[in-house]
C-alpha positions as CSV (number, residue, x, y, z in Angstrom):
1,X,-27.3,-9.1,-19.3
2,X,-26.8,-5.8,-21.0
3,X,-29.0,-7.2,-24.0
4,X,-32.1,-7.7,-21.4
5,X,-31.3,-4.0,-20.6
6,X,-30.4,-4.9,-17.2
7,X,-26.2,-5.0,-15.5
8,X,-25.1,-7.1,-12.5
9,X,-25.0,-5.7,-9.2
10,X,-20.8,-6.2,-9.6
11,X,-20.9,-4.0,-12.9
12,X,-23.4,-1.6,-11.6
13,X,-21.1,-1.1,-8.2
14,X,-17.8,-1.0,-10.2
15,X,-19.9,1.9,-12.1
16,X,-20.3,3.8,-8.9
17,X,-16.9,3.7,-8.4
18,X,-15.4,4.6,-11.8
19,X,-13.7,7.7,-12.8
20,X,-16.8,8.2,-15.5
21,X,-19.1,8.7,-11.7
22,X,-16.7,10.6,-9.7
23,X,-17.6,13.5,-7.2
24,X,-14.5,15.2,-7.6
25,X,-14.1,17.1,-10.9
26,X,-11.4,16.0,-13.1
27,X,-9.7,18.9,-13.2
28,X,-9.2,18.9,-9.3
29,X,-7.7,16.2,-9.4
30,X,-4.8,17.8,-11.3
31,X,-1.1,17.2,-9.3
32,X,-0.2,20.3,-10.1
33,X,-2.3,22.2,-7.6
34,X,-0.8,23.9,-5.0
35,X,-0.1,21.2,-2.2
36,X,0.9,24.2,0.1
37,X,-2.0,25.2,2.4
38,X,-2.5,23.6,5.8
39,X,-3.9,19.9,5.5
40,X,-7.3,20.1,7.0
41,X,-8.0,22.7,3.9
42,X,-7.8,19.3,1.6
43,X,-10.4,16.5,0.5
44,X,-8.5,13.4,1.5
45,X,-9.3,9.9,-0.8
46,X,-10.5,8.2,2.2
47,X,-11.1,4.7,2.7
48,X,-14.1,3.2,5.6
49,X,-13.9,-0.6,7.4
50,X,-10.7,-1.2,4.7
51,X,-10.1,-4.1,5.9
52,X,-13.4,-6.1,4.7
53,X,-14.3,-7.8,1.4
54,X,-17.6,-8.1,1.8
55,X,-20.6,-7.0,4.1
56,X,-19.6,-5.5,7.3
57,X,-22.1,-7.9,9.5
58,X,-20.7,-11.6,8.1
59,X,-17.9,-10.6,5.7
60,X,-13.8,-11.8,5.6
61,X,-11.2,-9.2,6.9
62,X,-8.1,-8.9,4.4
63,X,-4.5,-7.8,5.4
64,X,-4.4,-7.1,1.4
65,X,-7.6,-4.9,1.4
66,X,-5.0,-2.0,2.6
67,X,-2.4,-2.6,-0.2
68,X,-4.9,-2.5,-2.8
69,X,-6.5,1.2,-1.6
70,X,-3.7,2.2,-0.6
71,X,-1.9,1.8,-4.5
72,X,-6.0,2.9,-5.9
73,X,-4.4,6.2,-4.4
74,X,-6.5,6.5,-1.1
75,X,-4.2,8.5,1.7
76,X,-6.3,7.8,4.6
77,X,-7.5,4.1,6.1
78,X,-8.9,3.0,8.8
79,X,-8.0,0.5,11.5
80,X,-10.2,-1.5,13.9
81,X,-8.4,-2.4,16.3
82,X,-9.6,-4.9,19.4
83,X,-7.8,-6.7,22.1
84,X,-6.7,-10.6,20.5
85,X,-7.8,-13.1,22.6
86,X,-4.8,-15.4,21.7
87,X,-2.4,-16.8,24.2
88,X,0.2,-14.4,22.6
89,X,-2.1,-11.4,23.1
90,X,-1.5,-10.0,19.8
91,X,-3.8,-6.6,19.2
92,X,-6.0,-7.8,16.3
93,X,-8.5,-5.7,13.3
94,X,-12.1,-6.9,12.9
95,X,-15.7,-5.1,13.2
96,X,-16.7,-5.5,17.0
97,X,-20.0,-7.8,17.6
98,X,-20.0,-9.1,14.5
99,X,-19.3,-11.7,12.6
100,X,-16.2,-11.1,10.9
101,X,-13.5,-12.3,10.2
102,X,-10.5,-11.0,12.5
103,X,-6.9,-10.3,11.1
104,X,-3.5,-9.4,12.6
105,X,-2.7,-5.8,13.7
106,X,0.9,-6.5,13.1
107,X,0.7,-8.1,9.5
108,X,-1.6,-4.6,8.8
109,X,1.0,-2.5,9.6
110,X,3.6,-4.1,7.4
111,X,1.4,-4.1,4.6
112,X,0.9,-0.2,5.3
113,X,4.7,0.3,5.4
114,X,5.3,-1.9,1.9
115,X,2.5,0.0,0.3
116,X,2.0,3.6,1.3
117,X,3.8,5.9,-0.8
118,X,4.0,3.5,-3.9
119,X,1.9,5.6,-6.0
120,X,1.8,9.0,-4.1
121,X,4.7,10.7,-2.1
122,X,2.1,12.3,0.3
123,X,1.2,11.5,3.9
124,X,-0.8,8.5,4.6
125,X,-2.9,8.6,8.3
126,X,-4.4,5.7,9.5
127,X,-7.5,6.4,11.5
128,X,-7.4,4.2,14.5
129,X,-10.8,3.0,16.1
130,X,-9.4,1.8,19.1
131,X,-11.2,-0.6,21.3
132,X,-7.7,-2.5,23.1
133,X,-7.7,-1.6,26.8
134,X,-4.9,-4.0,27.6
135,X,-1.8,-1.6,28.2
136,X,0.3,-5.0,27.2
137,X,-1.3,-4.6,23.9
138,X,-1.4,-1.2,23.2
139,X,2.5,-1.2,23.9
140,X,2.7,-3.8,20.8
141,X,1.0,-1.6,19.0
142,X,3.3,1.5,20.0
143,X,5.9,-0.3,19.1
144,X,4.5,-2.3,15.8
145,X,4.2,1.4,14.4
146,X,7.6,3.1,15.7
147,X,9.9,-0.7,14.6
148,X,7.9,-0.9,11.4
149,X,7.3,2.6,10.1
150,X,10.7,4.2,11.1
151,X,11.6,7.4,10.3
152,X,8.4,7.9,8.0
153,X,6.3,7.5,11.2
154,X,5.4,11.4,12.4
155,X,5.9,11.1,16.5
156,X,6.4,14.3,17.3
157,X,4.6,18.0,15.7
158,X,6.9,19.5,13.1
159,X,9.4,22.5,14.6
160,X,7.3,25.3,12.8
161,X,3.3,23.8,13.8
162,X,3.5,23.2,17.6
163,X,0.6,21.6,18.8
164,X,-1.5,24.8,20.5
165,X,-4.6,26.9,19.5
166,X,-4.4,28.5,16.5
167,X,-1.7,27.2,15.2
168,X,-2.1,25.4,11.4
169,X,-1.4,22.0,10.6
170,X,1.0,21.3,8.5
171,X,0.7,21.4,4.9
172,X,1.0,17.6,2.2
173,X,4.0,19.5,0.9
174,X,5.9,19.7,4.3
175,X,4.3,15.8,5.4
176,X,5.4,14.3,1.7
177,X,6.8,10.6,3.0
178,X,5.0,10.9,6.5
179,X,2.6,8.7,8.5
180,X,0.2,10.1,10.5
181,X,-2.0,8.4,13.0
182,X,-5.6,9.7,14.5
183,X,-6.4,8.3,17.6
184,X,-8.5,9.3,20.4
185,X,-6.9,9.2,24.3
186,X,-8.5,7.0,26.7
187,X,-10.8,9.0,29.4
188,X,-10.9,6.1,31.5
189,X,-8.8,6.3,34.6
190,X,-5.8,4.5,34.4
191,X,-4.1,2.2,36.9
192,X,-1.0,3.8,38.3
193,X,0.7,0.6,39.1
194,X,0.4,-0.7,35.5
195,X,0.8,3.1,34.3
196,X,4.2,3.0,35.8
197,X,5.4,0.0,34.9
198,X,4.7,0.4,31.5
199,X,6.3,3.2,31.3
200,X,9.8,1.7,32.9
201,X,9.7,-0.4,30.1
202,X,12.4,-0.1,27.4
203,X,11.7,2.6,24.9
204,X,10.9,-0.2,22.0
205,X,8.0,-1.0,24.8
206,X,6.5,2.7,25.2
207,X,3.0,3.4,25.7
208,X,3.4,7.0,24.3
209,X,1.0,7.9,22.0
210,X,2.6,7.0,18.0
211,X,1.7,10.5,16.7
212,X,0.2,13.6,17.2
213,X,-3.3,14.4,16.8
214,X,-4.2,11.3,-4.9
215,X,-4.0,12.3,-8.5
216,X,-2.8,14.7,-6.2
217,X,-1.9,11.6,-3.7
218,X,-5.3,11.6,-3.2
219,X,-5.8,14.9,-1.9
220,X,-7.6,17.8,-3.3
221,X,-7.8,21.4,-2.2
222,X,-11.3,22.7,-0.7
223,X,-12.8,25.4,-2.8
């Protein structure tokens, strides 16, 4: 094709996304930079819908989609997460309304935990869009996260960066080896009875919240 003077839509989108077309300068990508300063002061290699192959309408969902950015260096993916309509009630990942394909929440996770700090020692955070208003199902996730993750999962804020105004976050340095997960609180009221006994569940069935809130790992200072 390149002798008609034209390229393939595959060449000309593997183009867009070469080193050779980058946004980021080079040279800011160097890991020597100071990884010191508070987080938010970073660009963060960020990866949207990771879970699809294709088109985000019609396209396949991939559990492998998130070991593949996540060794390309990205430190931040996203997870769509619904309610699974499966006698076992297993939290699933698709693109709401659509016609997607839908994967496992749980087979997601592990491939997070196999994955995340292969090529980069920084913090991963996995942007939840979180659509499950079972509690049932949002304990599995709870404790998908806590079993799966371990001690790299970030529960609670770091001794020196409580959680109040004015107060920094912490910086890549001090979250090297850390998972941290962004997800919104439900505003809905919720039902005290099912409140409660959710929370008189064992520990390994909490509802609490997993967490609060390249290359240089896929981070690079702001200017």
């Amino acid at each position: 094709m390149l002798s008609l003077g034209v390229i393939s839509l595959q060449a000309f989108s593997s183009y867009l996304s070469s080193e050779e077309n980058g946004v980021i300068p080079p040279e800011k990508l160097d890991q020597s930079e100071d990884m010191n300063f508070p987080l938010s002061q970073y660009f963060i290699n960020s990866s949207h819908n990771t879970y699809l192959t294709a088109g985000q309408l019609a396209g396949s969902s991939s559990v492998e989609m998130y070991r593949q950015v996540l060794l390309a260096g990205c430190r931040c993916v996203e997870l769509d997460v619904w309610k699974g309509r499966t006698a076992e009630e297993e939290p699933v990942i698709t693109h709401g309304f659509t016609m997607t394909s839908e994967i496992s929440f749980k087979e997601v996770i592990e491939a997070i935990a196999e994955c995340a700090f292969k090529t980069s020692p920084f913090p991963v955070i996995l942007s939840f869009e979180n659509h499950v208003d079972s509690l049932k199902q949002q304990a599995k996730m709870a404790e998908y996260c806590r079993s799966i993750f371990g001690e790299a999962l970030l529960i609670d804020p770091l001794d020196k960066y409580p959680l109040e105004a004015g107060v920094p976050l912490p910086s890549p340095q001090e979250l090297m080896g850390k998972i941290l997960i962004k997800n919104k609180k439900s505003h809905k009221p919720a039902n005290t009875t099912d409140t409660k006994r959710l929370i008189d569940q064992p520990a390994n069935q909490s509802n609490e919240p997993v967490s609060p809130s390249n290359n240089t790992g896929g981070m690079t200072q702001r200017q």
